[in-house]
TIGU-297273 format. One record per residue (C-alpha): residue number from 1; x, y, z; residue in one letter. Coordinates in steps of 0.05 Angstrom, whole numbers, plus 5000, padded with zeros to 4 digits. Example, Ala and Ser with C-alpha at 12.3 -4.5 7.8 and 13.67 -1.06 7.14 Angstrom:
% TIGU-297273
SITE,1,5246,4910,5156,a .
SITE,2,5273,4979,5143,s .
***
This chain:
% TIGU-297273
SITE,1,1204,8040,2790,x .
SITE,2,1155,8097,2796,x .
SITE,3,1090,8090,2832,x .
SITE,4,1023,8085,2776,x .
SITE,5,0971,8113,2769,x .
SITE,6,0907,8086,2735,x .
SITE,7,0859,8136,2705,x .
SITE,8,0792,8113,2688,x .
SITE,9,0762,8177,2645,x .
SITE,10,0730,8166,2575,x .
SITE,11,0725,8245,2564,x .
SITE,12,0803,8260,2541,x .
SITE,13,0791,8335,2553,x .
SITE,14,0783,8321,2628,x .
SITE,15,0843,8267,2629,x .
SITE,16,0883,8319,2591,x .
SITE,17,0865,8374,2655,x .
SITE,18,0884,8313,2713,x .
SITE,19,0948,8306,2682,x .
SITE,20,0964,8371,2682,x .
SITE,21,0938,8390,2747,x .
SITE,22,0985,8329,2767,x .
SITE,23,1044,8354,2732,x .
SITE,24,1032,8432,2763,x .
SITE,25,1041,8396,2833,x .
SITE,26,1103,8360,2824,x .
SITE,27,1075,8292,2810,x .
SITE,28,1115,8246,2768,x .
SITE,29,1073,8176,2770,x .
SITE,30,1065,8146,2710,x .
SITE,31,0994,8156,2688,x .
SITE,32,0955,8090,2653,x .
SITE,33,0892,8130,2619,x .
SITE,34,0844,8069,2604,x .
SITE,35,0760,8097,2580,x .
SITE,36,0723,8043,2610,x .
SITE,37,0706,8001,2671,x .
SITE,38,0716,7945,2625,x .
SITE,39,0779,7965,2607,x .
SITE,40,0805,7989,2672,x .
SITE,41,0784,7910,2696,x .
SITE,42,0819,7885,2647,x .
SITE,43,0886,7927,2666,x .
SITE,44,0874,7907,2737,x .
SITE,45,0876,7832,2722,x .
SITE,46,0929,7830,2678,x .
SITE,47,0894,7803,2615,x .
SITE,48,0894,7811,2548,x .
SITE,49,0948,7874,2526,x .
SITE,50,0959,7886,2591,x .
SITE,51,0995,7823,2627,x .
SITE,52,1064,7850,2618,x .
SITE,53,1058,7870,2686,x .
SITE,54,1126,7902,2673,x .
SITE,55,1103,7942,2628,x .
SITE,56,1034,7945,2670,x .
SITE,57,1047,7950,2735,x .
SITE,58,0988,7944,2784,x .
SITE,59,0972,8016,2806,x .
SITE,60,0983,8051,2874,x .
SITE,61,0932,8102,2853,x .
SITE,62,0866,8087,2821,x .
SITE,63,0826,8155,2802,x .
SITE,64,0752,8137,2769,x .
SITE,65,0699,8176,2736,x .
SITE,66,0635,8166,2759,x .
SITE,67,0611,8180,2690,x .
SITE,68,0628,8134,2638,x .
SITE,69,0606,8096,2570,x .
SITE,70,0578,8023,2597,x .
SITE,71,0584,8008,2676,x .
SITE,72,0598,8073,2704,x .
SITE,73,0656,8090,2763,x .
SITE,74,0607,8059,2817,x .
SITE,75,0613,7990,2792,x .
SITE,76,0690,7992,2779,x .
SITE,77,0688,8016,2864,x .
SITE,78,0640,7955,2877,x .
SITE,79,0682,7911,2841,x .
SITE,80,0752,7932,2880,x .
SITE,81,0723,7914,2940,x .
SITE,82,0713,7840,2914,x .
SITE,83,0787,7842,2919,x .
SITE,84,0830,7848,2978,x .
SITE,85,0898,7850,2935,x .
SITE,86,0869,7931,2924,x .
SITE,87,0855,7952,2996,x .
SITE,88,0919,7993,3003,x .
SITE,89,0911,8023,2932,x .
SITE,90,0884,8094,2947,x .
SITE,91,0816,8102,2895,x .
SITE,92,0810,8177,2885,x .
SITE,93,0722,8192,2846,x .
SITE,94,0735,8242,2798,x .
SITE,95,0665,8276,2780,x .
SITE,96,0632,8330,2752,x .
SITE,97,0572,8304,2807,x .
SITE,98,0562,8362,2854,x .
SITE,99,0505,8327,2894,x .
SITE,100,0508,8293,2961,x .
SITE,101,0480,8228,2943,x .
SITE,102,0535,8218,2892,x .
SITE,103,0589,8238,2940,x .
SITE,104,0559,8192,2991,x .
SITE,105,0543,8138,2949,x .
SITE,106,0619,8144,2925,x .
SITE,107,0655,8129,2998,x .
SITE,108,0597,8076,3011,x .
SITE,109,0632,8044,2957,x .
SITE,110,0704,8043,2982,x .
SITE,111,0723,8117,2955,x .
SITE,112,0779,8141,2992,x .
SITE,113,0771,8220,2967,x .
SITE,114,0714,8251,2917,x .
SITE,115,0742,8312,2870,x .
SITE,116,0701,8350,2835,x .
SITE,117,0713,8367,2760,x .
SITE,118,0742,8411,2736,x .
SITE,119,0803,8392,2776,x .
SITE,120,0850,8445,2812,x .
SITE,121,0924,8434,2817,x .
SITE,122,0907,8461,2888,x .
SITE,123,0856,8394,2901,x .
SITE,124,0915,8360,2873,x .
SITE,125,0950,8387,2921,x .
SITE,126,0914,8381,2984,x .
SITE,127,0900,8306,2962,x .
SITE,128,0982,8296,2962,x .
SITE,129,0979,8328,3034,x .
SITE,130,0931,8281,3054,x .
SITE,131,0963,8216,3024,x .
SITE,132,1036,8230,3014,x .
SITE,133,1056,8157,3014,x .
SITE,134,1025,8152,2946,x .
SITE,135,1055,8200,2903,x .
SITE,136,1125,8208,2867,x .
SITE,137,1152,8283,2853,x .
SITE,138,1207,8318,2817,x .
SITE,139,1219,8366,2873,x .
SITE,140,1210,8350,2940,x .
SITE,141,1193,8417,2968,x .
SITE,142,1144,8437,2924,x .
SITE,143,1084,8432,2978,x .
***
């Protein structure tokens, strides 16, 4: 079963450009796009539409907006670390934040990278380098 990735973006324009910068570096997880924290909460517990776990498996990768509709990408951070079953899933902030204090406030919170948007297959990339274990691909030397 392929490794998943959970995607926490409520602007599809930018989800569209993570995918892709995904897809340019070989990755092959499949991608679970979900728009809020609510949502992405939801996804993580299994309720509602999402307790197939089959069908929903819990993610390896968790990649959050800091920006959303409702509770923003901070409090989805605040609430992974209420949960120890989600210490080994890497959490990658996706932002279009270019100040410190975001970046800062992001790893206080359990971040394991901070990208900022627009995303660059080439961040994609050098995130892959740094956290192989994650990440499925359709070629295996492509980095």
């Amino acid at each position: 079963m392929p490794k998943t990735i959970l995607l926490v973006e409520d602007f599809e324009d930018d989800a569209i450009l993570f995918k892709l910068a995904l897809n340019q570096a070989g990755v092959v997880n499949s991608i679970i796009t979900v728009a809020t924290t609510e949502e992405a909460i939801s996804y993580l517990l299994g309720d509602g539409p999402y307790a197939d776990r089959t069908a929903h498996p819990l993610p390896t990768v968790i990649c959050v907006d800091l920006k959303l509709n409702g509770r923003d990408g901070l409090h989805l951070l605040g609430w992974l670390n209420i949960f120890p079953q989600f210490n080994e899933t890497l959490v990658i902030v996706l932002s279009g934040y270019h100040e410190l204090k975001e970046v800062r406030a992001a790893y206080g919170m359990g971040a394991d990278s901070f990208l900022s948007k627009p995303i660059h297959p080439k961040d994609v990339e050098n995130l892959i380098r740094a956290y192989p274990q994650y990440w499925d691909f359709k070629r295996v030397d492509h980095l």
